[in-house]
Structures are given as C-alpha cells and as structure tokens.
C-alpha positions in Angstrom: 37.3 -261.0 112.0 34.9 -259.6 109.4 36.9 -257.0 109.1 39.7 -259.2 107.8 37.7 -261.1 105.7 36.1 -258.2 104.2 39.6 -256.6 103.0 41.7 -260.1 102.0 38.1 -260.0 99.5 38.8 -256.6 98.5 42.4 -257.3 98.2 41.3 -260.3 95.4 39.0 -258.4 93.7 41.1 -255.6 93.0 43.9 -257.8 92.2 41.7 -259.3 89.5 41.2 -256.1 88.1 44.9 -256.0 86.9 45.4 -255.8 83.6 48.8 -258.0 82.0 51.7 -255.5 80.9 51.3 -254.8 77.2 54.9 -254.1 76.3 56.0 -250.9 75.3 53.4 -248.2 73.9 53.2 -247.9 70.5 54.4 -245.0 69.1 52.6 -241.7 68.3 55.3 -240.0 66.1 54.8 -240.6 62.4 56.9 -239.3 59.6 55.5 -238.7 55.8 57.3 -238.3 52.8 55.3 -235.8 51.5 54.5 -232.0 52.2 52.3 -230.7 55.1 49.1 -230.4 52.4 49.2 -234.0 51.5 50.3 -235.1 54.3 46.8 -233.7 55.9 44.8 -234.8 53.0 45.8 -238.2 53.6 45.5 -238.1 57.1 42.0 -236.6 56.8 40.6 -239.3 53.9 41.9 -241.7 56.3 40.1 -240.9 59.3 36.5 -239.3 57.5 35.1 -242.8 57.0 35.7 -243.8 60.2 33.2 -241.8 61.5 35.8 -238.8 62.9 34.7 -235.4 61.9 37.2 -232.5 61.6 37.2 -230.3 64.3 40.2 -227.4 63.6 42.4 -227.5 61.0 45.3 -224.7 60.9 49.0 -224.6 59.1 50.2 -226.5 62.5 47.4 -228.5 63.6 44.4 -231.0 62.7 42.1 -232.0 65.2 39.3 -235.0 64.8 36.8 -236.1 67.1 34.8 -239.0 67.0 31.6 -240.0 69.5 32.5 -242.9 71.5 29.3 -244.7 71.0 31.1 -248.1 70.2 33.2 -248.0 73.6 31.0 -249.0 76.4 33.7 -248.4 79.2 34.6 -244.7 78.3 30.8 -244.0 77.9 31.0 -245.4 81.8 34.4 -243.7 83.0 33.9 -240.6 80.6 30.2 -239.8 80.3 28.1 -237.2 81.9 24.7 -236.6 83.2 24.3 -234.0 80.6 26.1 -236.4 77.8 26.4 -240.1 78.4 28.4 -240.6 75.0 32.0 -239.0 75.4 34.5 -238.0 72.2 37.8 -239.9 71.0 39.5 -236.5 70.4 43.1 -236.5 68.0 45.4 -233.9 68.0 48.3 -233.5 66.0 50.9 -231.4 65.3 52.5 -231.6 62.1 55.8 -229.9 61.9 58.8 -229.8 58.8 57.6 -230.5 55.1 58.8 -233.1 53.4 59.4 -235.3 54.8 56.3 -233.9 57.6 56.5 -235.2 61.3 53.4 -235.5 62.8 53.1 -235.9 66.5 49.4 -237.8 67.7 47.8 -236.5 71.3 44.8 -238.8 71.9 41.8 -237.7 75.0 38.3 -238.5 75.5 36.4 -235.6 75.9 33.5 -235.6 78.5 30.8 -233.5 77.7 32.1 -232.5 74.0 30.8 -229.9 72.2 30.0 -227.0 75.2 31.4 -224.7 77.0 31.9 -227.0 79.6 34.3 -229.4 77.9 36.7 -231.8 79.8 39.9 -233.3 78.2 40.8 -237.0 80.0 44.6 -237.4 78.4 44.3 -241.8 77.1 48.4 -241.3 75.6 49.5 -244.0 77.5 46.7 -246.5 76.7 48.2 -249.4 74.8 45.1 -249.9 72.8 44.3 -246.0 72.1 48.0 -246.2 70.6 47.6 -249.0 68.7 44.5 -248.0 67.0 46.1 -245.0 66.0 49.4 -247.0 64.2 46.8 -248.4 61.9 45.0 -244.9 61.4 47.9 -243.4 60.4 49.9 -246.9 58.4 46.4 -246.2 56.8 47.0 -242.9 55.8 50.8 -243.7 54.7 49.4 -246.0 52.3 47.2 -243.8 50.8 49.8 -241.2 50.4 52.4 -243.4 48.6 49.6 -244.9 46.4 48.8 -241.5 45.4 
C-alpha cells in the first residue's frame, strides 16, 4: 500500500514538472544583406554589450560565450564542483556573401575555459531560441542603419 501511494505521488509530482508546448522553435537561420565583414561586425556590436566575449573568429565562424551568472537553473543543471557558473556558448557559421546566411548553434558549456570543457547542445530550447531572434533582429538593425 505504501508502495502505491508512494508512486501515484511520484507520478503527480513529475507530472507537474511538465512544461506547456511552446509552438514551434524559433528559428536559428538568419540571412543579411550585407557581406560576411559586416555582417560579423554587426553581429559582434550586437552581442559585446551584452556581456558575450568573443571567443574564435575565422573566415567561416564566430564564436561568443557569455557566463551564465543570470540563469540560476543552468548554474544548477550545468555547473561543476570546479566551476559552479557555466557558459552560454554561440556558434555560427556564416556562409555566402551578400546576402550572408548565418546558421546559430547555442550550448552551455560546463566547466568553460579548461581543458576539461563539456558542450550541453540547448538548440531545441524555446527560450535559448528566442533570445537569440532578438540578438540577431538586433544586429539586422544595426546593419541596415549603417
């Protein structure tokens, strides 16, 4: 009997752990009307004063990261012993020029910064996504103000 009772609780706890479907992801292709060097300019005075530091920057690729010191659940799910505050990492790949595609991986990196780094893939969290619409709307803006 306490057996029972002991899983139907599990069972409702769990169940109110649930989260209410979203919709569908936003997305994480952008397209700029611009060449690959303004293209990253923007991108990069976009995401600077948000606290994201460049990483790696080559012909095909820009990489940010940012600690996740205002995100108490990924310092929980994603921190370590050895580093409690995990990274928001972006990676994208910018291909063509002009108009330049430019294809968004988001992670959170747990222990960022050694040798003993661990990439958690977050592409199919709603909110991660969304966040990263506005980065880059952000940077579009600054681009065609330019």
């Amino acid at each position: 009997m306490k057996f029972k009772v002991a899983a139907a609780a599990m069972c409702i706890i769990v169940a109110g752990c649930q989260t209410a479907p979203q919709g569908p992801l936003p997305t994480n292709e952008f397209t700029f009307n611009a060449d690959k060097a303004k293209t990253k300019d923007a991108i990069i005075s976009s995401f600077l004063p948000n606290g994201y530091q460049l990483v790696r920057d080559s012909e095909f690729q820009l990489v940010l990261d940012k600690p996740a010191t205002d995100n108490f659940g990924a310092q929980m799910i994603y921190g370590s012993q050895w580093n409690g505050v995990p990274n928001a990492r972006v990676t994208m790949t910018l291909t063509g020029n002009n108009p330049t595609k430019v294809i968004t991986q988001l992670a959170v990196i747990t222990n960022p910064g050694t040798g003993f780094e661990r990439p958690n893939d977050v592409n199919q969290n709603h909110d991660a996504r969304a966040a990263m619409v506005s980065r880059m709307q952000q940077a579009q803006a600054k681009l065609a103000a330019k």
